[in-house]
C-alpha atoms as an extended CHARMM CRD file, in Angstrom:
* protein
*
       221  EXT
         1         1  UNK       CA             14.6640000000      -26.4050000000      -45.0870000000  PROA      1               0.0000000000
         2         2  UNK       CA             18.3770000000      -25.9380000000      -44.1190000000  PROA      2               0.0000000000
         3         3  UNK       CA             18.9750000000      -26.4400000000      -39.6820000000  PROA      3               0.0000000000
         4         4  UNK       CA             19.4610000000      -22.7420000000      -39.5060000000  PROA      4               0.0000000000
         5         5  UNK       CA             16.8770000000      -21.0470000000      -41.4670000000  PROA      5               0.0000000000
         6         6  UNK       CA             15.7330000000      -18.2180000000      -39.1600000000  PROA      6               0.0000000000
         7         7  UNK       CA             17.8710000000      -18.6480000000      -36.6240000000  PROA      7               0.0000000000
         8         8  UNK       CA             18.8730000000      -15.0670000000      -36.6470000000  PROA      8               0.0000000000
         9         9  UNK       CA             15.5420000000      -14.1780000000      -36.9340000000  PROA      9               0.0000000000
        10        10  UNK       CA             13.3460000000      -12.0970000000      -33.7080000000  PROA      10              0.0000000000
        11        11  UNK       CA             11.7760000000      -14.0720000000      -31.4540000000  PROA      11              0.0000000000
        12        12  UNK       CA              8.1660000000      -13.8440000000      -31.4700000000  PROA      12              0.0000000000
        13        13  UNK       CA              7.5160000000      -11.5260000000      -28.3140000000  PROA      13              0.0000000000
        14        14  UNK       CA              4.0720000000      -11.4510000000      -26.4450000000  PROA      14              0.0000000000
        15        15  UNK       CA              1.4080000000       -8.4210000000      -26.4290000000  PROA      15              0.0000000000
        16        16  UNK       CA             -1.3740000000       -7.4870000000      -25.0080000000  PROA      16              0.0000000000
        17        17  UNK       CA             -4.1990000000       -7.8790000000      -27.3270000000  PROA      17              0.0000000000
        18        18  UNK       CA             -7.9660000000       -7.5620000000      -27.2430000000  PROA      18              0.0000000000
        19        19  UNK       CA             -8.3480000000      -11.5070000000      -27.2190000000  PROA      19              0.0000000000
        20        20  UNK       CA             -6.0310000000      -12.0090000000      -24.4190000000  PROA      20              0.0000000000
        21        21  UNK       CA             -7.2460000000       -9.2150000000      -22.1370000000  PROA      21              0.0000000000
        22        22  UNK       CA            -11.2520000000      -10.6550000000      -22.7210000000  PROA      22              0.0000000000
        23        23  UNK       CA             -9.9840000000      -13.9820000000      -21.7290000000  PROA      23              0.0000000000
        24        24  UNK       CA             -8.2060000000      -12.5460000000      -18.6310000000  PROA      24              0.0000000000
        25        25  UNK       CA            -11.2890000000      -10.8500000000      -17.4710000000  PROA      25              0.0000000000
        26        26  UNK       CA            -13.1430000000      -13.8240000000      -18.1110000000  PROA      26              0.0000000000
        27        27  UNK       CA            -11.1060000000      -15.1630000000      -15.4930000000  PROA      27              0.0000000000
        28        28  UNK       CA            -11.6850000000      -12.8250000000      -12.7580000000  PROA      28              0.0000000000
        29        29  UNK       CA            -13.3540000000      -14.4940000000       -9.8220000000  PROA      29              0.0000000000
        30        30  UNK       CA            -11.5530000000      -17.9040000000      -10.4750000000  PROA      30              0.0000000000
        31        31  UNK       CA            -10.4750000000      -19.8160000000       -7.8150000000  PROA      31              0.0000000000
        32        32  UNK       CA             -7.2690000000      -21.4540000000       -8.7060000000  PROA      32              0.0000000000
        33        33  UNK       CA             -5.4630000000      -25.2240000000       -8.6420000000  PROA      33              0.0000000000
        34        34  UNK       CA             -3.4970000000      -25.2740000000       -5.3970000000  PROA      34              0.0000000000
        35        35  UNK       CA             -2.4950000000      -28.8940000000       -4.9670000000  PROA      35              0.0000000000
        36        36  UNK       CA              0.9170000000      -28.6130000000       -6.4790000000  PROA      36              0.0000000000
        37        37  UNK       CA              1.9920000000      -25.8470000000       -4.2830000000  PROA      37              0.0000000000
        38        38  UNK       CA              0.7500000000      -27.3270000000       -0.7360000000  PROA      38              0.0000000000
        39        39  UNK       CA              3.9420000000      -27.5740000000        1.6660000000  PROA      39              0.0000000000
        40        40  UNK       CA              2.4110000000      -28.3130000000        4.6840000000  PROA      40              0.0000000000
        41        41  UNK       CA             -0.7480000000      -28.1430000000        6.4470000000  PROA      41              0.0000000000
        42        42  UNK       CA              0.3640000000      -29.1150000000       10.1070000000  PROA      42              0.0000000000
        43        43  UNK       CA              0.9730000000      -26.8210000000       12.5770000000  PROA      43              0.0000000000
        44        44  UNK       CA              2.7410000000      -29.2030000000       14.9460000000  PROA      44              0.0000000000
        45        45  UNK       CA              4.9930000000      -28.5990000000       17.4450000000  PROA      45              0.0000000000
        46        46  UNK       CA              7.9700000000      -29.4510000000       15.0600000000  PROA      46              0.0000000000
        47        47  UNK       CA              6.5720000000      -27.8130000000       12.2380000000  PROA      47              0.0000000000
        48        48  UNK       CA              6.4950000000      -24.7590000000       14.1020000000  PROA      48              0.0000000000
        49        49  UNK       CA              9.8680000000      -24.5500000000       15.3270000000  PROA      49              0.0000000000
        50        50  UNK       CA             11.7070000000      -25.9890000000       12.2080000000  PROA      50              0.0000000000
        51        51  UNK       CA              9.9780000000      -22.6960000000       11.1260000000  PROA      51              0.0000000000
        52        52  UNK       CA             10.8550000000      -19.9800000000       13.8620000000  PROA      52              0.0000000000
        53        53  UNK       CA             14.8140000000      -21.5800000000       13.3620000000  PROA      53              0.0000000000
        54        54  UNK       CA             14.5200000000      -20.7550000000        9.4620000000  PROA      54              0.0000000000
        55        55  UNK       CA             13.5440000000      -17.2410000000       10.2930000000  PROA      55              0.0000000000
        56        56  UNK       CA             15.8650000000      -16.9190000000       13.3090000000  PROA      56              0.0000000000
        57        57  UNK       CA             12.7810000000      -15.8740000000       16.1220000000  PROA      57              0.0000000000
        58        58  UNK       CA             13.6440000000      -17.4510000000       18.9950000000  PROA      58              0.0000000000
        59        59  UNK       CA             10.4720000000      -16.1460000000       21.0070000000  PROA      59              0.0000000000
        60        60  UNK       CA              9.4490000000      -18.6830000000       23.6960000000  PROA      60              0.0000000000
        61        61  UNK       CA              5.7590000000      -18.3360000000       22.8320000000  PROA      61              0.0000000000
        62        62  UNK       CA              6.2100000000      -20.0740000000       19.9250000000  PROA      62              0.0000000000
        63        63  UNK       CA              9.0920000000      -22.3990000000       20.9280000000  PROA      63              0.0000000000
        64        64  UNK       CA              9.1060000000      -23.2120000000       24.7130000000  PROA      64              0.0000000000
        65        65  UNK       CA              6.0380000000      -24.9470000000       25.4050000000  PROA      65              0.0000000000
        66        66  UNK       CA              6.3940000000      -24.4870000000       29.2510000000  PROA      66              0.0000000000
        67        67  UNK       CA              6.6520000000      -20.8150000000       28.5320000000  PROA      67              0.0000000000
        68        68  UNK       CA              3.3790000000      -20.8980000000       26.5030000000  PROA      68              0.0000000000
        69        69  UNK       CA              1.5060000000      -22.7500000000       28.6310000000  PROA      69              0.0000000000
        70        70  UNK       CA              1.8990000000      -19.8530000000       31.4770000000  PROA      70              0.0000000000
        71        71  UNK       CA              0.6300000000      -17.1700000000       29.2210000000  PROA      71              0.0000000000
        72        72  UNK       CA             -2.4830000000      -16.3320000000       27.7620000000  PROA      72              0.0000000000
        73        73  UNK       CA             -2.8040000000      -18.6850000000       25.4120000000  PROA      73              0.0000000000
        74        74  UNK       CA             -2.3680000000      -21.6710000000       26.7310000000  PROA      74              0.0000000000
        75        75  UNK       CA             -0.2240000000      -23.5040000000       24.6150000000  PROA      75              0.0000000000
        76        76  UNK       CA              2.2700000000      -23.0180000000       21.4580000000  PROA      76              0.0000000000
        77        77  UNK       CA              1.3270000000      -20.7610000000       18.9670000000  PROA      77              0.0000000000
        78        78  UNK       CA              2.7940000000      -20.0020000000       15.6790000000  PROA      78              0.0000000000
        79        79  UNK       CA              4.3290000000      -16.8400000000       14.1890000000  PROA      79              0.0000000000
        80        80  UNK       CA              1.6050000000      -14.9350000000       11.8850000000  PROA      80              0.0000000000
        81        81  UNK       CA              3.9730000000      -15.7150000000        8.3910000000  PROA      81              0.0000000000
        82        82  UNK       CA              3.4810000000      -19.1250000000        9.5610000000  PROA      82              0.0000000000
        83        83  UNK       CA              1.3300000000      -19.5890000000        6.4550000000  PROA      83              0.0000000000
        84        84  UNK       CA              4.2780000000      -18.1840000000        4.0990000000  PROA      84              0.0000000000
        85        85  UNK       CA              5.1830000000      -22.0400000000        4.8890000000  PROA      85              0.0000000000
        86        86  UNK       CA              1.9830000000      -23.6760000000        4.2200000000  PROA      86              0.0000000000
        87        87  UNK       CA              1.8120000000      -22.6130000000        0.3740000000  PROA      87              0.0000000000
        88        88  UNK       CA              3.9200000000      -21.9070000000       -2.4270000000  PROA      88              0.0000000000
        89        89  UNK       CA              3.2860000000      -19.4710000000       -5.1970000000  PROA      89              0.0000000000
        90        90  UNK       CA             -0.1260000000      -19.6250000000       -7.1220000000  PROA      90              0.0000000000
        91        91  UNK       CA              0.0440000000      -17.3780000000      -10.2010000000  PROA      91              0.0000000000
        92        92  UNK       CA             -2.1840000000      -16.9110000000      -13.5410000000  PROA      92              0.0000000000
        93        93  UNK       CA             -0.6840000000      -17.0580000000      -16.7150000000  PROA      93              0.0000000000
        94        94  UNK       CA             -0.1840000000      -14.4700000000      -19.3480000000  PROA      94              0.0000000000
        95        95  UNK       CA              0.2330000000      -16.0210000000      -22.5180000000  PROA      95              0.0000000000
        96        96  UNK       CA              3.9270000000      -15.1710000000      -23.3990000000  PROA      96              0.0000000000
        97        97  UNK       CA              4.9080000000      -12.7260000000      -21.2610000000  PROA      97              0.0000000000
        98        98  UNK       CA              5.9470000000      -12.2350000000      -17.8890000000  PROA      98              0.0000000000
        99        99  UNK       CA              6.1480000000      -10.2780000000      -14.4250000000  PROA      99              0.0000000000
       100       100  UNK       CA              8.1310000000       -9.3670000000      -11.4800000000  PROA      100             0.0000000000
       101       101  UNK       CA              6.3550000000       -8.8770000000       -7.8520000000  PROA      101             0.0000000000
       102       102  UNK       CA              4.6610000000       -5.5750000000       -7.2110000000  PROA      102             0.0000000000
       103       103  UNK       CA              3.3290000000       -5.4920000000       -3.7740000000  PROA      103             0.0000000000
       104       104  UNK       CA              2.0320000000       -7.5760000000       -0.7410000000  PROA      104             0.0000000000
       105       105  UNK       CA             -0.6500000000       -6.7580000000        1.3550000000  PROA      105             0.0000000000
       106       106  UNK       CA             -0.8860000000       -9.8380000000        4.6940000000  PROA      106             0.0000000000
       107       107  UNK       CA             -4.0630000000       -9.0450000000        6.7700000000  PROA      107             0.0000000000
       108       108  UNK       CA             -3.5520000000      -12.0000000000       10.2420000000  PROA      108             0.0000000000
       109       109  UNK       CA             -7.1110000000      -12.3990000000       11.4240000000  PROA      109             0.0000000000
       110       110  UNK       CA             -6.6520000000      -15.4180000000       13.9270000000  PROA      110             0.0000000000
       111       111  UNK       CA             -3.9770000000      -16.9060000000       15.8650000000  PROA      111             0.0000000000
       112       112  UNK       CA             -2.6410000000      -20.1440000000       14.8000000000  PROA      112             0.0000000000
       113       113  UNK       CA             -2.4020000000      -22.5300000000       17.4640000000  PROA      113             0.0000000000
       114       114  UNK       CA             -0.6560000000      -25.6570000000       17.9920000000  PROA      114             0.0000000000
       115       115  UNK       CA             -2.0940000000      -28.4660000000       16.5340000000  PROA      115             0.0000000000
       116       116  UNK       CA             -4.3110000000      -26.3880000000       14.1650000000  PROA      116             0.0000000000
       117       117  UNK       CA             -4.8460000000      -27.7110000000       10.2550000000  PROA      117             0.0000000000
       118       118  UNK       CA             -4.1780000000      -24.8850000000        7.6240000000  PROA      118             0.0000000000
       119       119  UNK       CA             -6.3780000000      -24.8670000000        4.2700000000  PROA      119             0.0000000000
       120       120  UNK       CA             -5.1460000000      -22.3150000000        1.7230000000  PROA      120             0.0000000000
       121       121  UNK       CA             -7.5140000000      -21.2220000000       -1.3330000000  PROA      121             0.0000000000
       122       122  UNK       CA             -6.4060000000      -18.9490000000       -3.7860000000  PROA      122             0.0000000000
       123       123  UNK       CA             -8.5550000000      -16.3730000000       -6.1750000000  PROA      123             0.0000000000
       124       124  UNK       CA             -7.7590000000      -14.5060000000       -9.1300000000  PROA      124             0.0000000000
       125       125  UNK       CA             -9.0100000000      -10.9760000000       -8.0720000000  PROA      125             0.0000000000
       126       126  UNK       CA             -8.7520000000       -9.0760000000      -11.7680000000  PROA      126             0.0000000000
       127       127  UNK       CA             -6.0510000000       -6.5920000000      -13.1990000000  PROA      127             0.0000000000
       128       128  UNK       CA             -5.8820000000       -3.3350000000      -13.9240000000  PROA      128             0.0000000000
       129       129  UNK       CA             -4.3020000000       -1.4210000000      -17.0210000000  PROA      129             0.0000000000
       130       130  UNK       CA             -2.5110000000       -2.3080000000      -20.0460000000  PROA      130             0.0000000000
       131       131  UNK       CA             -0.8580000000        1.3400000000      -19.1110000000  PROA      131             0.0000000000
       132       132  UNK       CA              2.1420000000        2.4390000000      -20.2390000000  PROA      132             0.0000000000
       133       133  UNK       CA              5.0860000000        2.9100000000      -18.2980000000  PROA      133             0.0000000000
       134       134  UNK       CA              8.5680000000        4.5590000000      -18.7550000000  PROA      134             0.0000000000
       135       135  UNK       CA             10.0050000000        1.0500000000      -16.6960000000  PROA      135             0.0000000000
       136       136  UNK       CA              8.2000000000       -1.9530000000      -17.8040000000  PROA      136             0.0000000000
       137       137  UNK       CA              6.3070000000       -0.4050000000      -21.2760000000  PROA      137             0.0000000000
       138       138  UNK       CA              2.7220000000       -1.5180000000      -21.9030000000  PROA      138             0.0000000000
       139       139  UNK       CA              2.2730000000       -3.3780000000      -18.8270000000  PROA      139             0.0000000000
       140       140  UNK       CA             -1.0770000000       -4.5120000000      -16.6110000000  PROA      140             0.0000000000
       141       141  UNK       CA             -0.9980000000       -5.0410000000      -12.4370000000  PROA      141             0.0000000000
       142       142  UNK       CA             -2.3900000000       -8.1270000000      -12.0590000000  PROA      142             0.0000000000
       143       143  UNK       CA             -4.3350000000       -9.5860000000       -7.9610000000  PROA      143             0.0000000000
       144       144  UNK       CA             -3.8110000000      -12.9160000000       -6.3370000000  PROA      144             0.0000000000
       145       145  UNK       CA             -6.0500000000      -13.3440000000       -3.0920000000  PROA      145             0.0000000000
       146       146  UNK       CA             -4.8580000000      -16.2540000000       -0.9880000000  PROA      146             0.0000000000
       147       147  UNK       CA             -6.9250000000      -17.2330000000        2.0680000000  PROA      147             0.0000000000
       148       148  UNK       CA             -5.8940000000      -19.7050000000        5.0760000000  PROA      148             0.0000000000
       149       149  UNK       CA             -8.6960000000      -21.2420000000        7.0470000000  PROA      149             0.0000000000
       150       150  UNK       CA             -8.1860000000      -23.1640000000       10.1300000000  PROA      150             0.0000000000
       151       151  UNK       CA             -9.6880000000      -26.5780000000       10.7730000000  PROA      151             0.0000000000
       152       152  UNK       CA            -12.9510000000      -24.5690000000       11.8850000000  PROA      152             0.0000000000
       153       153  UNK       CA            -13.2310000000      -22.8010000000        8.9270000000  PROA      153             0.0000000000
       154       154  UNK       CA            -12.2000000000      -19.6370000000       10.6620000000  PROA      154             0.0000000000
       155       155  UNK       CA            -10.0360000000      -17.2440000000        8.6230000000  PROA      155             0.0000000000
       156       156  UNK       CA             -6.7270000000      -17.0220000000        9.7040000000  PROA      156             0.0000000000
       157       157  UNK       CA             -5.2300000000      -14.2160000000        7.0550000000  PROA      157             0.0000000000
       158       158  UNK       CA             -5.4090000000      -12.7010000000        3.9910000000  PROA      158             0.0000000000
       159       159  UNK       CA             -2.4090000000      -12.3480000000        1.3780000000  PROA      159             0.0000000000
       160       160  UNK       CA             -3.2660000000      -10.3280000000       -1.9070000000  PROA      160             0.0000000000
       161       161  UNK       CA             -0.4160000000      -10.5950000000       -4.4670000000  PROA      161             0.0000000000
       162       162  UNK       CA             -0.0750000000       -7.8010000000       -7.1090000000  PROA      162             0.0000000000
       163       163  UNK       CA              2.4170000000       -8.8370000000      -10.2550000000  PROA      163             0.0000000000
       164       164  UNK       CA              3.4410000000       -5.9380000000      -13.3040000000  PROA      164             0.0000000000
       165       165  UNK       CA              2.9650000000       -8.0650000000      -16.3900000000  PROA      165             0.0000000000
       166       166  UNK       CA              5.1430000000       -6.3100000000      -19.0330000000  PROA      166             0.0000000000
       167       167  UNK       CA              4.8250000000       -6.5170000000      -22.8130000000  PROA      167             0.0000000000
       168       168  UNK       CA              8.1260000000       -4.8220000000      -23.2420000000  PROA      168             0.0000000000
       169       169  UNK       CA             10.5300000000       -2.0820000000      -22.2540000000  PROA      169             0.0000000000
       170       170  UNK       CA             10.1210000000        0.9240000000      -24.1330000000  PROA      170             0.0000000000
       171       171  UNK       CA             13.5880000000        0.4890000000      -25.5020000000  PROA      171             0.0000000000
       172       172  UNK       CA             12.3890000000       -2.7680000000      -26.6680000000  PROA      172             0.0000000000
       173       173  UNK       CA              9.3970000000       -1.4210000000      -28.1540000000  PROA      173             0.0000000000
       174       174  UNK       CA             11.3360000000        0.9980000000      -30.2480000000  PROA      174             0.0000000000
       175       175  UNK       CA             11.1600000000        4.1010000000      -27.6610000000  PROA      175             0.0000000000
       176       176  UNK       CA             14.7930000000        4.9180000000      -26.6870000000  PROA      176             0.0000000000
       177       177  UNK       CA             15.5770000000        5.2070000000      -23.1770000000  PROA      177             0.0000000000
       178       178  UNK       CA             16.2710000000        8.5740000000      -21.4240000000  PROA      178             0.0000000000
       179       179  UNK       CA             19.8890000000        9.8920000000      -22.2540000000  PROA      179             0.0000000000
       180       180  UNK       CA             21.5930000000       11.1300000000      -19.3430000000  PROA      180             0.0000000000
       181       181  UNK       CA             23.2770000000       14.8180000000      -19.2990000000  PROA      181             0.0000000000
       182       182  UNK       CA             25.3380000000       13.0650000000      -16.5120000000  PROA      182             0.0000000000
       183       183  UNK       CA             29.1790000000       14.7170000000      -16.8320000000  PROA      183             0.0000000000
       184       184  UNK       CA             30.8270000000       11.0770000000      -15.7740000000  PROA      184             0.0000000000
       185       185  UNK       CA             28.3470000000        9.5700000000      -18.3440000000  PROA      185             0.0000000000
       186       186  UNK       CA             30.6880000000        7.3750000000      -20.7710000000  PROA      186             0.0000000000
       187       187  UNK       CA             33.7500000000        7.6400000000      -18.5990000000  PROA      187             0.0000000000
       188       188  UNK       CA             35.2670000000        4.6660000000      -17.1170000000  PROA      188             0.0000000000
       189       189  UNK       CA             34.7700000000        4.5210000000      -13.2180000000  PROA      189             0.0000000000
       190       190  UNK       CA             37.5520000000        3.7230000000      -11.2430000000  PROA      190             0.0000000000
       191       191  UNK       CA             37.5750000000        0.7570000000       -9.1500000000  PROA      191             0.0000000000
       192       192  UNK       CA             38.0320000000        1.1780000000       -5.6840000000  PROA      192             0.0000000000
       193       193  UNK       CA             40.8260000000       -0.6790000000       -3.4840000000  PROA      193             0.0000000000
       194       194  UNK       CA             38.3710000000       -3.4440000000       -2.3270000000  PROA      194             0.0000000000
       195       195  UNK       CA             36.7730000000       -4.0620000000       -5.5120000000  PROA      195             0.0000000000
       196       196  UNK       CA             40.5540000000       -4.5350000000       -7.5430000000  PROA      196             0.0000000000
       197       197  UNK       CA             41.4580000000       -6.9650000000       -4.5210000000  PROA      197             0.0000000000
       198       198  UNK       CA             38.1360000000       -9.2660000000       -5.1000000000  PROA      198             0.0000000000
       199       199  UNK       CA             39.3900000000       -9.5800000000       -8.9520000000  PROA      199             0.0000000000
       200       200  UNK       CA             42.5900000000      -10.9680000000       -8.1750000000  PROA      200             0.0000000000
       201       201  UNK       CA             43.6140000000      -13.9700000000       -7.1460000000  PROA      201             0.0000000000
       202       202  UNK       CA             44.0200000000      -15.0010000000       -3.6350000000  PROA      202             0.0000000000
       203       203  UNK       CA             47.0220000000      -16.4880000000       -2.0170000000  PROA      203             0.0000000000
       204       204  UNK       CA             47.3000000000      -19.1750000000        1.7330000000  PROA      204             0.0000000000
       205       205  UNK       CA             49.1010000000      -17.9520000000        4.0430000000  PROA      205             0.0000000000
       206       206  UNK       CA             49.5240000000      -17.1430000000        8.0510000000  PROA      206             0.0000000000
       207       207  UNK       CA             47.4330000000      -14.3440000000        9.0140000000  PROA      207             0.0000000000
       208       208  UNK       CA             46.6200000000      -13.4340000000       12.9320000000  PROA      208             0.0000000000
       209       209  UNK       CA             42.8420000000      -13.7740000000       14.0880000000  PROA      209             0.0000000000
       210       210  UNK       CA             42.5050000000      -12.9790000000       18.0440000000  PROA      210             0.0000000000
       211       211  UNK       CA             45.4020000000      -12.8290000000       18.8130000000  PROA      211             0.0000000000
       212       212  UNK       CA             46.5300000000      -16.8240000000       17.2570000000  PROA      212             0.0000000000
       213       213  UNK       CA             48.0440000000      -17.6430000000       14.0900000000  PROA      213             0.0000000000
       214       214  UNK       CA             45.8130000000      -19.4890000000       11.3130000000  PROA      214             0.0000000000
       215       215  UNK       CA             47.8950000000      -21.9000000000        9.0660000000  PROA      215             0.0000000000
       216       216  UNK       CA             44.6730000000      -22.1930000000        6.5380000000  PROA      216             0.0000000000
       217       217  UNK       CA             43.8520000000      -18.7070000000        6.4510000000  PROA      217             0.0000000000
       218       218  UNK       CA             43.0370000000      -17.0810000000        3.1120000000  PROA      218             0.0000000000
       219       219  UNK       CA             44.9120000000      -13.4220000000        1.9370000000  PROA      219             0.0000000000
       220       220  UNK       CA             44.3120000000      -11.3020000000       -0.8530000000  PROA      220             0.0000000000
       221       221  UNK       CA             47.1540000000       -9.6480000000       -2.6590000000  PROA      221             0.0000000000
């Protein structure tokens, strides 16, 4: 068989067929693998504020451990998304097709406090559809539960993950899109000042910044 035979042929593309969607609801209730995705399960003192400095939130409750110790609580806490650092992302698989994110619905049930061990579990919650839609074409919305437990076995929050799992735009699937009656439809756009200055290239030179002169200071024609 010559190297290229059927290269220029279509690539096999997913769909959502009978078999696949039985084996998908066969699946519902499943709790899934998480040991690959695990990024930490500490919530020390370090852990904590390595986190509040990713996410810029300087508040002394969870960072100042004099501060905390005066309030209510006693001691460091952690913010609620906390946990967005504890797991990575679980998913189920659709045999040869894909998604994009949907929605996100975070439930915080307990406060996580310094020193406390996080345990995430993960479900697969069902789908709904194949429905068709002018966007993604014959698609399904697909549930991820994730659960974090403290050390206590206390639930600490509740993160359902909804994904649109798409066999295909409609364009793809042989619908053309929407034509648009649009009067600057097919014209070329002009570009404004700022874009044409990002396109060409830039020259060093001295420019003035407060008042000083900058020898390494970049200008645009």
């Amino acid at each position: 068989m010559p190297a290229t035979a059927g290269i220029d042929s279509q690539l096999a593309r997913g769909r959502f067929t009978d078999e696949m969607l039985a084996e998908m609801r066969a699946l519902i209730g499943t709790e899934l693998r998480t040991d690959a995705c695990i990024n930490n399960e500490d919530a020390t003192r370090l852990a904590i504020l390595r986190f509040c400095e990713g996410i810029g939130d300087g508040n002394p409750l969870f960072t100042d451990a004099n501060y905390a110790a005066a309030t209510p609580h006693g001691t460091l806490i952690a913010p609620p998304s906390f946990i967005f650092c504890c797991l990575g992302s679980v998913q189920v698989r659709w045999r040869g097709l894909g998604g994009f994110h949907a929605d996100t619905k975070l439930t915080f049930h307990r406060t996580i406090r310094l020193g406390d061990k996080i345990i995430a579990r993960v479900w697969f919650d069902g789908f709904d559809g194949p429905l068709q839609s002018n966007f993604a074409g014959r698609r399904i919305k697909d549930y991820i539960r994730q659960e974090y437990y403290n050390q206590h076995d206390e639930l600490v929050a509740t993160f359902i993950c909804s994904r649109v799992v798409s066999s295909g735009s409609r364009h793809r699937s042989g619908r053309p899109h929407a034509r648009s009656n649009s009067p600057t439809r097919g014209r070329r756009r002009k570009s404004s000042p700022s874009k044409r200055a990002c396109s060409q290239k830039p020259r060093v030179g001295p420019r003035r910044a407060f008042g000083k002169t900058s020898k390494s200071a970049t200008r645009w024609r």
